[in-house]
Every structure is written in structure tokens, then in C-alpha cells.
Kinemage of the C-alpha trace (Angstrom):
@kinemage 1
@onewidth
@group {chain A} dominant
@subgroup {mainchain}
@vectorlist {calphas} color= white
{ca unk a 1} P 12.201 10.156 -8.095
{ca unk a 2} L 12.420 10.905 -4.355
{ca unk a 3} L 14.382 9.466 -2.352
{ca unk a 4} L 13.434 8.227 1.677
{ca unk a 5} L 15.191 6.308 4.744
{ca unk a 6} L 13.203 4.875 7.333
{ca unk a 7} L 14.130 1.422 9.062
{ca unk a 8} L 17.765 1.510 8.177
{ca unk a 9} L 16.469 1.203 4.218
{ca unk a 10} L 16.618 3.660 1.563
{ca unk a 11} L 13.554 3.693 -0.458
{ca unk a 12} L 13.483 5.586 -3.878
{ca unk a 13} L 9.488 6.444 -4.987
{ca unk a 14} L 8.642 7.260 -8.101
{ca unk a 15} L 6.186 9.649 -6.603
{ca unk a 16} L 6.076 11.714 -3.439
{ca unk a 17} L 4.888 10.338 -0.063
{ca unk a 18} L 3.664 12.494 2.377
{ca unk a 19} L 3.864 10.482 5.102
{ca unk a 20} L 7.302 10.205 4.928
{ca unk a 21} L 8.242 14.315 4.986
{ca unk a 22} L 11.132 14.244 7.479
{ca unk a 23} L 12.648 11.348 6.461
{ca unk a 24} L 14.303 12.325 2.570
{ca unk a 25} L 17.686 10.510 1.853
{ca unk a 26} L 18.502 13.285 -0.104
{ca unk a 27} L 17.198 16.287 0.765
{ca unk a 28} L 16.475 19.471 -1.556
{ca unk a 29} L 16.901 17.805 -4.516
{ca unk a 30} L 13.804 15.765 -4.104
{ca unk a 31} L 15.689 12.450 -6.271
{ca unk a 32} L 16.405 9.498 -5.393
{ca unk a 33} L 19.531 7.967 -4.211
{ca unk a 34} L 21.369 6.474 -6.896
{ca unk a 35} L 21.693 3.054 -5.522
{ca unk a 36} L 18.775 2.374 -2.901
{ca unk a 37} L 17.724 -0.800 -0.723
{ca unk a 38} L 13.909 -1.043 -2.001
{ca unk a 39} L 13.271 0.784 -5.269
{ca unk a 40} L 9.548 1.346 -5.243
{ca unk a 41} L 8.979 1.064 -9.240
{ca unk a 42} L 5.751 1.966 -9.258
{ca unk a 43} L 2.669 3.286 -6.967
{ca unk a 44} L -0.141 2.791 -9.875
{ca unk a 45} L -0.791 0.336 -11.853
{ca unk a 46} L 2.339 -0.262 -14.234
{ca unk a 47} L 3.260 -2.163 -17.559
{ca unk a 48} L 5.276 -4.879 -15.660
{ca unk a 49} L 2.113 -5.588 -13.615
{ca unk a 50} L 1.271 -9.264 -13.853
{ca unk a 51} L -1.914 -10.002 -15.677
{ca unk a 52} L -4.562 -11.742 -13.216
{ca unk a 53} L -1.984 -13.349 -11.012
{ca unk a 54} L -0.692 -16.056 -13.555
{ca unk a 55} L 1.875 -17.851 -11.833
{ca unk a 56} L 1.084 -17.430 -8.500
{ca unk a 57} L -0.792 -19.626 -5.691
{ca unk a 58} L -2.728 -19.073 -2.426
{ca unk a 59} L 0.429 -18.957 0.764
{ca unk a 60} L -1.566 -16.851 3.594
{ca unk a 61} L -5.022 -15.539 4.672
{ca unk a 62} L -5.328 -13.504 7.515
{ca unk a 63} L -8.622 -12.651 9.071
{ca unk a 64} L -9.982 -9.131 9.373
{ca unk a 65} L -7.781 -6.740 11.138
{ca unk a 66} L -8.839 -3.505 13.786
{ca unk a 67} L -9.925 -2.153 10.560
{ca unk a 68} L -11.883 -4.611 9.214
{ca unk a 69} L -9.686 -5.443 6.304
{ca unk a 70} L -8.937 -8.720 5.212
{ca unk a 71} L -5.434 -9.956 3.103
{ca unk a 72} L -4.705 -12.419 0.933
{ca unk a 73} L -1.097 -13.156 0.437
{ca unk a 74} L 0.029 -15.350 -2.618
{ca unk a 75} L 3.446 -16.708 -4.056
{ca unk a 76} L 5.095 -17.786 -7.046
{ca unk a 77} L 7.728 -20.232 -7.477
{ca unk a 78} L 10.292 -17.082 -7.869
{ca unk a 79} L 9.824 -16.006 -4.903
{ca unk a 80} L 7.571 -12.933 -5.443
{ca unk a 81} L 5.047 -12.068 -3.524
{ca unk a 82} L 1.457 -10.421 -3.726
{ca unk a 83} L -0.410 -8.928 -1.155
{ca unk a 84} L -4.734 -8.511 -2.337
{ca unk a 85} L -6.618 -6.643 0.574
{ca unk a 86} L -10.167 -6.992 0.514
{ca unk a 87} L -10.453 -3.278 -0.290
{ca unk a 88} L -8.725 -3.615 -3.629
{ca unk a 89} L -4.955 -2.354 -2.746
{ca unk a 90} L -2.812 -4.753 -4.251
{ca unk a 91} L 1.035 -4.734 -3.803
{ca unk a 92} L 3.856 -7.128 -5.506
{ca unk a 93} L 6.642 -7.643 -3.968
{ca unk a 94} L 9.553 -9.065 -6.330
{ca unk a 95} L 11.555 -12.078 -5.174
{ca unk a 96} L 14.722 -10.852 -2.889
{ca unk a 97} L 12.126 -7.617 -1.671
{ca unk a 98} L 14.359 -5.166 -4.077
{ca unk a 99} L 11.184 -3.868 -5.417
{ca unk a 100} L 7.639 -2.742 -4.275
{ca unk a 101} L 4.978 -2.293 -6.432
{ca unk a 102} L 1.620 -0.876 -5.699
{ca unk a 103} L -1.707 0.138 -7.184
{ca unk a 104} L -5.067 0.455 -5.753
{ca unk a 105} L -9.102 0.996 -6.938
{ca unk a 106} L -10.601 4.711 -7.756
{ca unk a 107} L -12.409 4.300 -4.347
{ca unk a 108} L -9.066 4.680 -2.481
{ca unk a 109} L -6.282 6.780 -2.609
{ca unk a 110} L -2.733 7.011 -2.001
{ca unk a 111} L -3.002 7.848 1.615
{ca unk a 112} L -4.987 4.556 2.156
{ca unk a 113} L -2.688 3.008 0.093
{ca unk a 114} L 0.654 4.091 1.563
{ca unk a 115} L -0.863 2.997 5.066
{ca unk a 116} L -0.554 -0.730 4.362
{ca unk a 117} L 2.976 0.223 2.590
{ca unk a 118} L 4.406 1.284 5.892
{ca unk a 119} L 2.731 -1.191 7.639
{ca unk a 120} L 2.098 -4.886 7.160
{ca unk a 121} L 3.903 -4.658 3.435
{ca unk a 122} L 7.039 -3.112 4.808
{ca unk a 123} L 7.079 -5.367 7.626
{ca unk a 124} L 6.961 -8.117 5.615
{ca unk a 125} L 10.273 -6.992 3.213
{ca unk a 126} L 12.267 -6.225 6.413
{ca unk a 127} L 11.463 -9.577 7.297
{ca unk a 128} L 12.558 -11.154 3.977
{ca unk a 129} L 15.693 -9.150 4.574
{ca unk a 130} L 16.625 -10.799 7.640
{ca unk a 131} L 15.745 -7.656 9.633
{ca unk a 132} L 13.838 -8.925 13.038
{ca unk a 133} L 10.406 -6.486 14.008
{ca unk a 134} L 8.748 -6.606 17.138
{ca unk a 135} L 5.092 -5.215 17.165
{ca unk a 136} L 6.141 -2.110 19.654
{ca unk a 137} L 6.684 1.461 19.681
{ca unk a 138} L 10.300 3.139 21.050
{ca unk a 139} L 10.997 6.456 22.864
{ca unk a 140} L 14.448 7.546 23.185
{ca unk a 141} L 15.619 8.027 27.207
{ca unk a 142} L 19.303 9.215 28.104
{ca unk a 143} L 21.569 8.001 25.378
{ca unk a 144} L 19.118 4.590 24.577
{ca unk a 145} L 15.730 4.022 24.302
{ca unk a 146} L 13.017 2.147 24.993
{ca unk a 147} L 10.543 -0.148 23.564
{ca unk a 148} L 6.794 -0.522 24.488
{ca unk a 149} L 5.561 -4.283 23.785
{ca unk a 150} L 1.947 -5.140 24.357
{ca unk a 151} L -1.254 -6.349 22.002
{ca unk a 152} L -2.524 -4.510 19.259
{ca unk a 153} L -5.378 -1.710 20.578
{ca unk a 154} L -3.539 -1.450 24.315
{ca unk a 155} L -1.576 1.897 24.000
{ca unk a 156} L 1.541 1.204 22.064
{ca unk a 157} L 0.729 4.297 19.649
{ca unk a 158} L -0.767 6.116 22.252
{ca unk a 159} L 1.904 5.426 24.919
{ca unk a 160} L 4.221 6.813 22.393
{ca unk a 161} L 2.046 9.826 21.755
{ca unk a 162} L 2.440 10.720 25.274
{ca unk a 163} L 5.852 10.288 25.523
{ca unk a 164} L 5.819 12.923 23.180
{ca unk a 165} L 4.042 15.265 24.358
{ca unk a 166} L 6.464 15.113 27.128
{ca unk a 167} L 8.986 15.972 25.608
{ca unk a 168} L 10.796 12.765 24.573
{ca unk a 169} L 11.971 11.710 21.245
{ca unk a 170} L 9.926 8.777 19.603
{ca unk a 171} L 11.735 6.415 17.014
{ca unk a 172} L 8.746 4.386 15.862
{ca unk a 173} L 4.851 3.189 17.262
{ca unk a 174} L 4.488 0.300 16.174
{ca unk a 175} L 7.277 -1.110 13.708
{ca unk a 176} L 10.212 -1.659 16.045
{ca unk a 177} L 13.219 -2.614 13.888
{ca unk a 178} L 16.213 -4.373 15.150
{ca unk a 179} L 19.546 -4.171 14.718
{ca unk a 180} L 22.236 -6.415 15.566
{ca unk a 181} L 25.659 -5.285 16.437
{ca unk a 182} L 28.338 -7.207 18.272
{ca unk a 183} L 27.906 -6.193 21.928
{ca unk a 184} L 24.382 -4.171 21.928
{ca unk a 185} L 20.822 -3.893 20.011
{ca unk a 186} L 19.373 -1.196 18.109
{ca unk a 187} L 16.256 0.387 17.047
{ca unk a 188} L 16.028 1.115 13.486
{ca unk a 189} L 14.041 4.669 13.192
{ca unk a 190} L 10.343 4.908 11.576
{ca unk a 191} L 9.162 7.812 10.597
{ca unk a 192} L 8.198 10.965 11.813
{ca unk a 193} L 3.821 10.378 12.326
{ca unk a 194} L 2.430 8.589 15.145
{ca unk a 195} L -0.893 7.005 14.161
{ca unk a 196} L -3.846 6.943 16.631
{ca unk a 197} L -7.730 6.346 16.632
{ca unk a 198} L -10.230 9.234 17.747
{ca unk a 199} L -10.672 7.375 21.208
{ca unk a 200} L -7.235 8.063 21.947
{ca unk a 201} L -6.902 11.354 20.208
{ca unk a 202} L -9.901 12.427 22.138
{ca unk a 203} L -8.197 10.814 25.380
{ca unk a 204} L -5.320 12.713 25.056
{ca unk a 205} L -5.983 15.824 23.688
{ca unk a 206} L -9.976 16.623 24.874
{ca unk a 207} L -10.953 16.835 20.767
{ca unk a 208} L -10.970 13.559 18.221
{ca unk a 209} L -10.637 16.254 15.811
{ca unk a 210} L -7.445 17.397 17.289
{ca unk a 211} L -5.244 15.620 15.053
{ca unk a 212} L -5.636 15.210 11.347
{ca unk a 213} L -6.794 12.351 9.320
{ca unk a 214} L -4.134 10.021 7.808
{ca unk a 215} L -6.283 9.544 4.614
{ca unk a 216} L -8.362 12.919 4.715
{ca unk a 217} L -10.120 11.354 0.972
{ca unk a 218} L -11.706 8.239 2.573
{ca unk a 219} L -14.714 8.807 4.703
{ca unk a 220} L -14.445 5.865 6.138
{ca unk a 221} L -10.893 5.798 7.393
{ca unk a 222} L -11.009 7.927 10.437
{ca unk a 223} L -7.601 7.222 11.788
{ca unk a 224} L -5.396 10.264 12.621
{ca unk a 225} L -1.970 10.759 13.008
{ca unk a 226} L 0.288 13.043 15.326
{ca unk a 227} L 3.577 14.881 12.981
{ca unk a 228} L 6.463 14.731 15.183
{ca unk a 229} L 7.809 17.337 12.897
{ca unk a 230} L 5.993 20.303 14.416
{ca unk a 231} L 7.204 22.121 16.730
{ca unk a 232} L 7.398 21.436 20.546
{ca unk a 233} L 7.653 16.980 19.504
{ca unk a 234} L 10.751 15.420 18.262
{ca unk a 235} L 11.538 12.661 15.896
{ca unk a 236} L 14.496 10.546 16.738
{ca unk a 237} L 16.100 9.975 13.226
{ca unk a 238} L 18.977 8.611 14.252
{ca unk a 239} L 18.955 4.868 15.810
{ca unk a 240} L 19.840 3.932 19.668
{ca unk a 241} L 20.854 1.135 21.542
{ca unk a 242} L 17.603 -0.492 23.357
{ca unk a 243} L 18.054 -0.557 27.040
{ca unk a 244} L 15.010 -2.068 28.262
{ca unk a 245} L 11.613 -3.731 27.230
{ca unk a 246} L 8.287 -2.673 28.919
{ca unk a 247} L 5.095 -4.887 28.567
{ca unk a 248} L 1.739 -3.452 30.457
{ca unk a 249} L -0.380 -5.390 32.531
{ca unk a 250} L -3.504 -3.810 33.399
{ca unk a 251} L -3.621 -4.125 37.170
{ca unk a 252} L -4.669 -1.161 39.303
{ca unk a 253} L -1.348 -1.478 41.068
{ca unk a 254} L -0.321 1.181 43.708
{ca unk a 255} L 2.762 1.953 44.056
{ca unk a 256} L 3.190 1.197 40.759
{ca unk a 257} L 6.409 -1.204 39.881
{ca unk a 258} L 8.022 -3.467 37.535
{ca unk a 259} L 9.313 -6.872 37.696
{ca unk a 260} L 11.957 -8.269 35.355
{ca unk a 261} L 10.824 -11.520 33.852
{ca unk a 262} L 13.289 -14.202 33.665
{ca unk a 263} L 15.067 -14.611 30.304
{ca unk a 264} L 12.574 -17.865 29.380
{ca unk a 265} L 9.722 -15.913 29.772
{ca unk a 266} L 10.882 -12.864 28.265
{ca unk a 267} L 11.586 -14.834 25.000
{ca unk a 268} L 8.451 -16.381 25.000
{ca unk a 269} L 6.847 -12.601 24.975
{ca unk a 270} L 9.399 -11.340 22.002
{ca unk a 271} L 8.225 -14.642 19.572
{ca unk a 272} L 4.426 -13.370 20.667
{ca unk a 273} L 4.914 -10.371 19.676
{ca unk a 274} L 7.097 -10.259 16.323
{ca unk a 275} L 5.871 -7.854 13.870
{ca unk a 276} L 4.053 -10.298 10.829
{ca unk a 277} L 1.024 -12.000 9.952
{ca unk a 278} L 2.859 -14.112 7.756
{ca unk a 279} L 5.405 -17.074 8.875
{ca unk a 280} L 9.013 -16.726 7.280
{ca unk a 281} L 11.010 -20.157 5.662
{ca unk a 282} L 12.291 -22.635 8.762
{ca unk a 283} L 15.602 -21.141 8.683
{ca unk a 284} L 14.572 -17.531 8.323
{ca unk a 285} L 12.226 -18.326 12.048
{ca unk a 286} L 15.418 -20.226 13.173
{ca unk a 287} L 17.546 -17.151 12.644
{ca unk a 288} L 14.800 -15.153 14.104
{ca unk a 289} L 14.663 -17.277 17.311
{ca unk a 290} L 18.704 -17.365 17.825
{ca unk a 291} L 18.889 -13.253 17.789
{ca unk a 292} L 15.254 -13.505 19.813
{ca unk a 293} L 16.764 -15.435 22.569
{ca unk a 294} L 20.121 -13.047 22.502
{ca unk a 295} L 17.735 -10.023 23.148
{ca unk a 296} L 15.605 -12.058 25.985
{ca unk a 297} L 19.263 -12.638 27.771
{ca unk a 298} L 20.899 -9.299 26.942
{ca unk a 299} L 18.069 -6.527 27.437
{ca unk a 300} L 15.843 -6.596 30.580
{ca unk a 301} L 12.248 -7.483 29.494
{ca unk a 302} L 10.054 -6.124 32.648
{ca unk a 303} L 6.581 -6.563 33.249
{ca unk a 304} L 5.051 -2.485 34.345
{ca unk a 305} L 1.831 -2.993 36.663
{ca unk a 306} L 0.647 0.418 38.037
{ca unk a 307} L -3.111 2.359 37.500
{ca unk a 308} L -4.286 2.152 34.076
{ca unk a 309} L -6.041 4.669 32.046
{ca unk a 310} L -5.552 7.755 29.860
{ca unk a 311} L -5.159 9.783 32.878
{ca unk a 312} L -2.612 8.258 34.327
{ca unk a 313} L -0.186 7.695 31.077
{ca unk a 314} L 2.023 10.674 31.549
{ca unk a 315} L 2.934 9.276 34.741
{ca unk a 316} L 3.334 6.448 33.344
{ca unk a 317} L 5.618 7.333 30.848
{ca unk a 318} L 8.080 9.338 33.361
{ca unk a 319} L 8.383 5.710 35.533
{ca unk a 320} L 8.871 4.170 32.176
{ca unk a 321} L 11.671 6.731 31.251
{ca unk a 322} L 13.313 6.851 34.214
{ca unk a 323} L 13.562 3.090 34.800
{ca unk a 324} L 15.487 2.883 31.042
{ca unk a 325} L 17.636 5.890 32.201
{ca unk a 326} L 18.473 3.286 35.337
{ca unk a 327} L 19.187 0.654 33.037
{ca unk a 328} L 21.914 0.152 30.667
{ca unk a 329} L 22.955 -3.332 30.084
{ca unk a 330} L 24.120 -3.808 26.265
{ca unk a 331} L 23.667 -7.120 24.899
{ca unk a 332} L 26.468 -9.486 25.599
């Protein structure tokens, strides 16, 4: 078994990931903890797999993602969860999200896989766990951090990526985990990778083939991912308090500047942009929209308008930096 933490959660895996080298809960041994938050039983297809989905009913459909994937998410009366994407890779999550399983076709592998794991599935068990996501990457500034909010496919992950290559830690790019304490907020650390498309590979480094692939056995997954492992980046492992909330308009803006958006409007950007594609139970979205609002009152949400374009991100990301290091307001 190996053992992993990433969002606050230990994970035990019955079977290596690579994408999460950096992250082991128990490192050297290469076990798993003995107790851990989401045992992943299996990552193939497993005796305690349900035959044909017998028992369970149609609860979401999304529509085809950046990717082109589609998902079909059904329930049983228990509580458990399945998630079918249209490429085959199935996952069933057990009622309470104590246990992950996965298996996929021949076509695919466990890179492809492991993708939706970290993504949309895991998501969706933080979720279930009362743990509130925002779709946005974090980058540590001073003794905080903070968080990058804007639509899929407008520079979250790539934001991030430059951050790095500045020099700054980066605690996630595009799961941004909350946590909750009395008097401040949190970000829950990812994992060490930062996942990009060519266009932005190519944008920030002169070569789409700077970077390697995330699934290097799929010809037609050509996304590629930056390892904050290697030397000259840095992976923040351990979590910070969030000090402020940038979303990007894309107004050529000079001087560049921000504006604070009152705490209304700031909360009606955090419920836009809360990482799922499927809606929680009434009380689970009620909880969700009390700890919402506390963030929209306690941590400045601003609105960044300045150039936009690869060639102006690292500047970018020093305003960005040291407007958090400016800021540091916990939550009340």
C-alpha cells in the first residue's frame, strides 16, 4: 500500500501514483498509513465491483468538458456514487466518500485515469466531506497566500506556472481547498504538478514540448504538466492562511490596478466559481453558502485589470504578490 496527503486527506493506494511523488504520508516505507481519510481499495477492476450498475439510477449529466469528455454521474439509495466518463473510466465512490474505487478500458491507462481522480472525482469527495473548493489556483506570498479565481481556459494553471517560475511557492492550480478555522481561512495543499496545455507551455517556455505529457501512453491526451519538485520551483506542502482573492478581467488597463469588490459581489463570484459539476443536498449548499459569505466578508476579493497576455504575466504575478504581501486581514 502507499500511503499520500494532499488536500488535508490521507489517501492509502493500493498501487503507486506518480502524480502524487512529493506528497507520501509516510515516506520510505512506501505503506500506507494505518488509519487513512479515503482508502482507495482498488485502481482496477475488483471483486466488490458492482455488476452492471444494479441498484443505481441516473443523478447528473454534464456536457463535454475542455477535453471533450462527457460524465455520467449515478446514485443509489446508500448513498454511493458512480462516476461513467464517456471514455470508459469508471469510478465508485462508497456512501460517506471513505472509499474510491477505480478501473478503466485497455485503451487508457492509469495516467488518464488518475487525471479525473485528482480532479472532478476528488473534488466531488471533498465536497461530500463538507470541505468547500473553489475552482482556483494558490501561490504562497509572505506568510499567506493567494488564490487566482477566474473561468476555466483563462490562466489559472498558467498564472500559477508563472508564479513559479518566479520563484514563489504554489499550493494548488486549480483545486483550491478550504479550511475553516476560528479567526482565518486556509488553503489545503494539492500536489506538487501544475497541469497546462501546449498553448501555454509553448507561451511560456518558447517549446510545447518543453514540459512532459501527463499521460505519455495516450496519443490523444496532449496535456503536460510542470513538477514543482525539480529544482529551482517549490511546492508549498504545508497550508497558509488566504489573504486575498484575485479575479482577471481582460482589459488592456494601464497602469494596471485592482479594485476590491464589495462583499455582495464578491460572494456572488465565490458561488460562481465553486469547484463541482455536481449540486450537493440543500443543507450541504446551505453550509456551503454560510462559510461562502464568511470568506466574501473576511478576505478581500479584488477585481485585477492591467495588459493581458503571456507576455505580460510575470508582471503580473509580482503586482499580484505584492498586493497579498500588502494585505493581511484574517477572517473575522
Amino acid at each position: 500500500m502507499h500511503g499520500y496527503r494532499v488536500f488535508g486527506l490521507t489517501i492509502a493506494a493500493d498501487q503507486r501514483i506518480p502524480a502524487l511523488d512529493g506528497v507520501e504520508a509516510s515516506p520510505g516505507d512506501g505503506r500506507a498509513p494505518a488509519s487513512a481519510d479515503i482508502p482507495i481499495l482498488s485502481i482496477d477492476t475488483g471483486s466488490d465491483w458492482p455488476d452492471g450498475g444494479a441498484g443505481f439510477a441516473p443523478w447528473h449529466e454534464s456536457p463535454e468538458d475542455d477535453a471533450g469528455q462527457t460524465l455520467r454521474v449515478l446514485r443509489n439509495l446508500a448513498g454511493a456514487y458512480r462516476f461513467l466518463y464517456g471514455d470508459g473510466a469508471e469510478f465508485l465512490i462508497e456512501a460517506g466518500a471513505r472509499r474510491v474505487s477505480m478501473r478503466w478500458p485497455g485503451e487508457l491507462t492509469l495516467d488518464d485515469a488518475v487525471e479525473y481522480l485528482l480532479g472532478p472525482v476528488l473534488g466531488f469527495v471533498l465536497r461530500m466531506r463538507g470541505v468547500v473548493c473553489l475552482h482556483a489556483s494558490a501561490v504562497r506570498s509572505g506568510d499567506g497566500c493567494f488564490a487566482v479565481l477566474v473561468p476555466g481556459g483563462h490562466g489559472k494553471s498558467t498564472t500559477a506556472a508563472a508564479c513559479a517560475r518566479l520563484g514563489l511557492p504554489v499550493l494548488t492550480d486549480d483545486i483550491l481547498a478550504l479550511s475553516f478555522e476560528r479567526d482565518s481561512v486556509s488553503v489545503l495543499p494539492a500536489y506538487p504538478r501544475i497541469r497546462l496545455w501546449p498553448p501555454a507551455v509553448e507561451g511560456l517556455f518558447g517549446d510545447a514540448e518543453a514540459l512532459p505529457r501527463i499521460s505519455p501512453g495516450n496519443a490523444t491526451w496532449d496535456k503536460r504538466y510542470m513538477d514543482l519538485t525539480r529544482p529551482g520551483l517549490t511546492f508549498q506542502s504545508e497550508p497558509l492562511p488566504l489573504r486575498a482573492i484575485y479575479t482577471h478581467e481582460r482589459e488592456e488597463t494601464d497602469p494596471p490596478g485592482f479594485e476590491e469588490l464589495p462583499a455582495a459581489e464578491a460572494l456572488v463570484t465565490l458561488l460562481a466559481n465553486v469547484y463541482s459539476r455536481c449540486r450537493p443536498e440543500p443543507e450541504a449548499r446551505a453550509r456551503e453558502f454560510d462559510l461562502l459569505e464568511r470568506l466574501a466578508q473576511g478576505v478581500p476579493v479584488k477585481r485585477f485589470r492591467g495588459r493581458y497576455g503571456l507576455q505580460h504575466l510575470d508582471a503580473q504575478c509580482e503586482l499580484l504578490r505584492d498586493d497579498c504581501l500588502r494585505t493581511a486581514v484574517p477572517v473575522a
